[in-house]
Backbone as CSV, one residue per row, in Angstrom:
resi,resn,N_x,N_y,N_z,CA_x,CA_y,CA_z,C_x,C_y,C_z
1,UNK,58.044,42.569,13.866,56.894,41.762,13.561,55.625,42.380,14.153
2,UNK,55.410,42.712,15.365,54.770,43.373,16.230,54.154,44.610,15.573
3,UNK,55.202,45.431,14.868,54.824,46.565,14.190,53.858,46.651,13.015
4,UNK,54.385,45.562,12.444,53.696,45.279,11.248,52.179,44.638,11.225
5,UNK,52.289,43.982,11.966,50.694,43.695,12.653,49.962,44.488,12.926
6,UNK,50.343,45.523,13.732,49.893,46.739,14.359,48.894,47.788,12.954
7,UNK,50.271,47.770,12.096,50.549,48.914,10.739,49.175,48.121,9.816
8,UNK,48.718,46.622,9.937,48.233,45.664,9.386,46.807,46.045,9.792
9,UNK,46.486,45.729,11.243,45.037,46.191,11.701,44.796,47.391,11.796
10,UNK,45.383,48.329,11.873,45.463,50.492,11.497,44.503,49.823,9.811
11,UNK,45.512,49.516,9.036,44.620,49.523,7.847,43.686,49.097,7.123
12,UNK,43.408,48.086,7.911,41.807,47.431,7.628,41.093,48.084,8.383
13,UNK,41.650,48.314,9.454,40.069,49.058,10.269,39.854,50.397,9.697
14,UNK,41.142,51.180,8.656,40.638,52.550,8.456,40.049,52.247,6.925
15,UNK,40.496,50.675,6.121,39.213,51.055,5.058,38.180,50.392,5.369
16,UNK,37.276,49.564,6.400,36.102,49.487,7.314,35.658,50.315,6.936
17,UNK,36.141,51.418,8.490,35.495,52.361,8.265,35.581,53.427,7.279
18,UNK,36.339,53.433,6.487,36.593,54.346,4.747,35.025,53.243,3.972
19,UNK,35.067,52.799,4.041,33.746,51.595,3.032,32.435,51.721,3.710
20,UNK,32.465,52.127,4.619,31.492,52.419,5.531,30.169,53.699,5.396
21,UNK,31.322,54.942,5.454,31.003,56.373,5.149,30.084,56.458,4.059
22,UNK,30.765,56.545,3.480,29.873,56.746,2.003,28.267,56.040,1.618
23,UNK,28.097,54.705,2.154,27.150,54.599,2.409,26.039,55.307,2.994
24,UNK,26.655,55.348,4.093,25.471,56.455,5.164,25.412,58.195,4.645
25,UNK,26.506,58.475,4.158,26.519,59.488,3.422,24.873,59.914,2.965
26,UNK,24.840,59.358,1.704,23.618,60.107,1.401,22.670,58.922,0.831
27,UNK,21.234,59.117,1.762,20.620,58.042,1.726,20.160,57.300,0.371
28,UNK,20.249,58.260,-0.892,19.423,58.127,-2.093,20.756,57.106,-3.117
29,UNK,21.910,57.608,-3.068,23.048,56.950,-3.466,22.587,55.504,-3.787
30,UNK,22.079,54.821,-2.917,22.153,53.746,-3.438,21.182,53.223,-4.353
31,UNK,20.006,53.608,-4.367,18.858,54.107,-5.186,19.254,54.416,-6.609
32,UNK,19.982,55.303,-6.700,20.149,56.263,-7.745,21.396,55.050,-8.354
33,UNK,22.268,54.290,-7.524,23.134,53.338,-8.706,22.261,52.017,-8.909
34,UNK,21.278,51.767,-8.118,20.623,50.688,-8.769,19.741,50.636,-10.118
35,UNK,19.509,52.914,-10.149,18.221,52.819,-11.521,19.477,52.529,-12.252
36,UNK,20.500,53.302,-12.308,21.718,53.449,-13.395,22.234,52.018,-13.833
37,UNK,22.466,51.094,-12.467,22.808,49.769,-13.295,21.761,49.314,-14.148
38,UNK,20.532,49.355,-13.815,19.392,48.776,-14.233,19.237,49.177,-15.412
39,UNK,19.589,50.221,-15.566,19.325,51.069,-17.378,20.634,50.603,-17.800
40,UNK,21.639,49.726,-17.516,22.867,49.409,-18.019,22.615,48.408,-18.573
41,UNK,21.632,47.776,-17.685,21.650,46.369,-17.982,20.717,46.119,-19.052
42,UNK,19.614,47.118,-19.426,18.520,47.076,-20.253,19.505,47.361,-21.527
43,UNK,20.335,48.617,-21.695,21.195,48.589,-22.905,21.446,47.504,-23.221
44,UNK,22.373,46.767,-22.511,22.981,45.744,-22.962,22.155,44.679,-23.607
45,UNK,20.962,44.447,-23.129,20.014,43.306,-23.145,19.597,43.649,-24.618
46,UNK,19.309,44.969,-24.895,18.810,45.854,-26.198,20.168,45.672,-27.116
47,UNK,21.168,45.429,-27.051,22.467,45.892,-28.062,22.540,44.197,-28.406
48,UNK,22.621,43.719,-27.102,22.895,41.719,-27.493,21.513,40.826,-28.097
49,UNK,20.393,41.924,-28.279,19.336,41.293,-28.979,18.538,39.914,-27.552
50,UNK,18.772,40.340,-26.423,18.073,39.099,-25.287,17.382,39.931,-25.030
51,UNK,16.588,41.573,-25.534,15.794,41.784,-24.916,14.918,42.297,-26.223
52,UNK,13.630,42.564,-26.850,12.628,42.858,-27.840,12.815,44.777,-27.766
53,UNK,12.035,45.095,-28.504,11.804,46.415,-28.725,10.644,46.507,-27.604
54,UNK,9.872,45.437,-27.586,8.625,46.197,-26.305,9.306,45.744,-25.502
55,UNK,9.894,44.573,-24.622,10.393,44.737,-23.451,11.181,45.429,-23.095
56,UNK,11.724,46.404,-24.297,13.161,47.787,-23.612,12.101,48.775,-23.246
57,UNK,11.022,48.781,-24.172,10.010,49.745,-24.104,9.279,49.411,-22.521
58,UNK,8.906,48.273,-22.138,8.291,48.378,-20.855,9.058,48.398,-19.627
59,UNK,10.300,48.034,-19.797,11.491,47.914,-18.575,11.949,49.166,-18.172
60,UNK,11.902,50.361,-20.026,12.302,51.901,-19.368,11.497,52.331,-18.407
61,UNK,10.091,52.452,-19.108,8.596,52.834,-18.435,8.697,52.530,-17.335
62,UNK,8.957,51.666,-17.083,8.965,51.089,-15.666,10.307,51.817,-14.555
63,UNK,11.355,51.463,-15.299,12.169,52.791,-14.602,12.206,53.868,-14.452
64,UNK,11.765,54.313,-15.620,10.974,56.000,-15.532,10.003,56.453,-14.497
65,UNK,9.061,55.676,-14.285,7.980,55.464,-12.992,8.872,55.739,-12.012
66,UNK,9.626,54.690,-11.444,10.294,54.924,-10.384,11.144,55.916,-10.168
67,UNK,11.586,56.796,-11.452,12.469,57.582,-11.002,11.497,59.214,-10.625
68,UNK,10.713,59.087,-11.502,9.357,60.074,-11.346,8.676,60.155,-9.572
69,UNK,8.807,58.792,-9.486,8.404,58.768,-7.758,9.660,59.433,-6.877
70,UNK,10.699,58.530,-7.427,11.432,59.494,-6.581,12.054,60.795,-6.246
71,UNK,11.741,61.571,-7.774,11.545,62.810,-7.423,10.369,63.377,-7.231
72,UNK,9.414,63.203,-6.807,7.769,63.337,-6.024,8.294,62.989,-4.413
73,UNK,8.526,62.484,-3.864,9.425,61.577,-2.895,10.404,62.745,-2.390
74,UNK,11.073,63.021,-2.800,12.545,63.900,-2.436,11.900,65.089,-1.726
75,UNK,10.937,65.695,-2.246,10.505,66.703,-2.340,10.577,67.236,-0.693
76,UNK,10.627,66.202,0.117,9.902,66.163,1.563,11.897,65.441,2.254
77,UNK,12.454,65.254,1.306,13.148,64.041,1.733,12.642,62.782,2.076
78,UNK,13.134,61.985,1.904,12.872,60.302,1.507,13.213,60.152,3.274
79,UNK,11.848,59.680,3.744,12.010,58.587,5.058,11.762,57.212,4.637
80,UNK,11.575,56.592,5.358,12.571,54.951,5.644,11.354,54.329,4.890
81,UNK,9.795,54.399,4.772,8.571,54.079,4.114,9.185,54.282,2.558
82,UNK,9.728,55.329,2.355,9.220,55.851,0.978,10.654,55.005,0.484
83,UNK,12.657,54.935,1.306,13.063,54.271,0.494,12.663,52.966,0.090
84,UNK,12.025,52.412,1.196,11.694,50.986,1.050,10.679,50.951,0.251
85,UNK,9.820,51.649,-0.399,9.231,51.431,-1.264,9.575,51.418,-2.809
86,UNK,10.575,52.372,-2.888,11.829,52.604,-4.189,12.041,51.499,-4.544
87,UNK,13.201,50.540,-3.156,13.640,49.371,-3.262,13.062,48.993,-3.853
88,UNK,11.578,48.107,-3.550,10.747,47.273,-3.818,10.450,47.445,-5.136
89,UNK,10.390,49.020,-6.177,9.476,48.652,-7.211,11.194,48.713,-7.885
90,UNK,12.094,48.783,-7.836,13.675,49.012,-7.985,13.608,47.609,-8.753
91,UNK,13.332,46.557,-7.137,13.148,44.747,-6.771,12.617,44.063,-8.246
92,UNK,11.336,44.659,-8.293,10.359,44.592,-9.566,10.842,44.474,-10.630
93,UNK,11.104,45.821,-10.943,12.151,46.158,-12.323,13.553,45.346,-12.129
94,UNK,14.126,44.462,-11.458,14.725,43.664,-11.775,14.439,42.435,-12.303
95,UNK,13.419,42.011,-11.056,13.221,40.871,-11.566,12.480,40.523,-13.008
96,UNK,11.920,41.656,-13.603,11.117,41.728,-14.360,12.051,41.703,-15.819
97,UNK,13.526,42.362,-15.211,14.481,42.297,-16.634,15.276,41.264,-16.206
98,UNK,15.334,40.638,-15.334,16.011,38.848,-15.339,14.994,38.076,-16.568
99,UNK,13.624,37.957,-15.889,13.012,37.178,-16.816,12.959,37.577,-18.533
100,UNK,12.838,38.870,-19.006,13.086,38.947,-20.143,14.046,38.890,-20.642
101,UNK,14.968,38.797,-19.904,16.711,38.500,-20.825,16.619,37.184,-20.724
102,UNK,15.994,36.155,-19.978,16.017,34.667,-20.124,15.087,33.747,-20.884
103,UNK,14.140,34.694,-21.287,12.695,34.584,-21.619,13.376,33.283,-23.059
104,UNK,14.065,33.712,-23.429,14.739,32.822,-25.068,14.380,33.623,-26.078
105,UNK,13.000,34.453,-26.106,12.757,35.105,-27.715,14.328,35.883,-27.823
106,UNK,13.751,36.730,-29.049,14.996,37.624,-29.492,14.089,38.880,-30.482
107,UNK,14.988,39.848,-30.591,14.425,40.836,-31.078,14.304,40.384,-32.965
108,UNK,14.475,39.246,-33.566,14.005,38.666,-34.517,14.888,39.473,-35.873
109,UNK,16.174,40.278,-35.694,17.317,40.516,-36.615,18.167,39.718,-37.088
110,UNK,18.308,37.892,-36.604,19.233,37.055,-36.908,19.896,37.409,-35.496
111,UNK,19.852,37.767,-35.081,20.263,37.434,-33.102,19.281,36.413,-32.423
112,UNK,20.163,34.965,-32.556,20.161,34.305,-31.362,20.387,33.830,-30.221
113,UNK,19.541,33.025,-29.641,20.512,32.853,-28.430,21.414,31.523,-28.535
114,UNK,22.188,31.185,-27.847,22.810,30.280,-27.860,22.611,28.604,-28.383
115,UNK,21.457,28.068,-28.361,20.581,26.872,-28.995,20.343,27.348,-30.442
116,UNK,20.501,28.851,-30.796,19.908,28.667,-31.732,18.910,28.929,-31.899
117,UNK,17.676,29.082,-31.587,16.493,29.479,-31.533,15.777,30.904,-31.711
């Protein structure tokens, strides 16, 4: 019983610290999967008709910006000012494609949303 307990906390504490690493690894990582979800999520919004032709058009732009900064940014390597500033316009461009996927219009092909509308 003893053993197995033992064999039990060995392996949570080695994927801790296994879940851990990679993070600190490389500072931009997490940056770089938030533009990628974010352009995932704009597809989708674009394919299910919850997002218009200009709001895919201003949500890329807008990710494009940020990714343009962050290679302007790299150049020097990214200190703790410049990720936190990523974040923030990252923050933006989310919240900015929450509200247009909830907004109700539709890209006006016979895709509605759920009411109908």
């Amino acid at each position: 019983m003893k053993k197995t307990l033992i064999f039990a906390a060995i392996a949570v504490a080695t994927a801790t610290l296994g879940m851990a690493a990679p993070a600190s690894a490389a500072p931009f990582d997490n940056i770089n999967a938030r533009q990628a979800q974010l352009s995932q999520q704009i597809d989708f919004g674009q394919r299910s008709g919850r997002l218009t032709f200009n709001e895919v058009r201003d949500l890329r732009s807008d990710l494009r910006q940020v990714n343009f900064l962050q290679a302007r940014y790299s150049r020097g390597g990214l200190n703790f000012q410049e990720r936190a500033d990523l974040n923030r316009r990252l923050d933006q461009v989310q919240f900015n494609l929450q509200r247009e996927m909830n907004d109700r219009d539709h890209r006006g092909d016979g895709h509605r949303d759920r009411h109908g509308f």
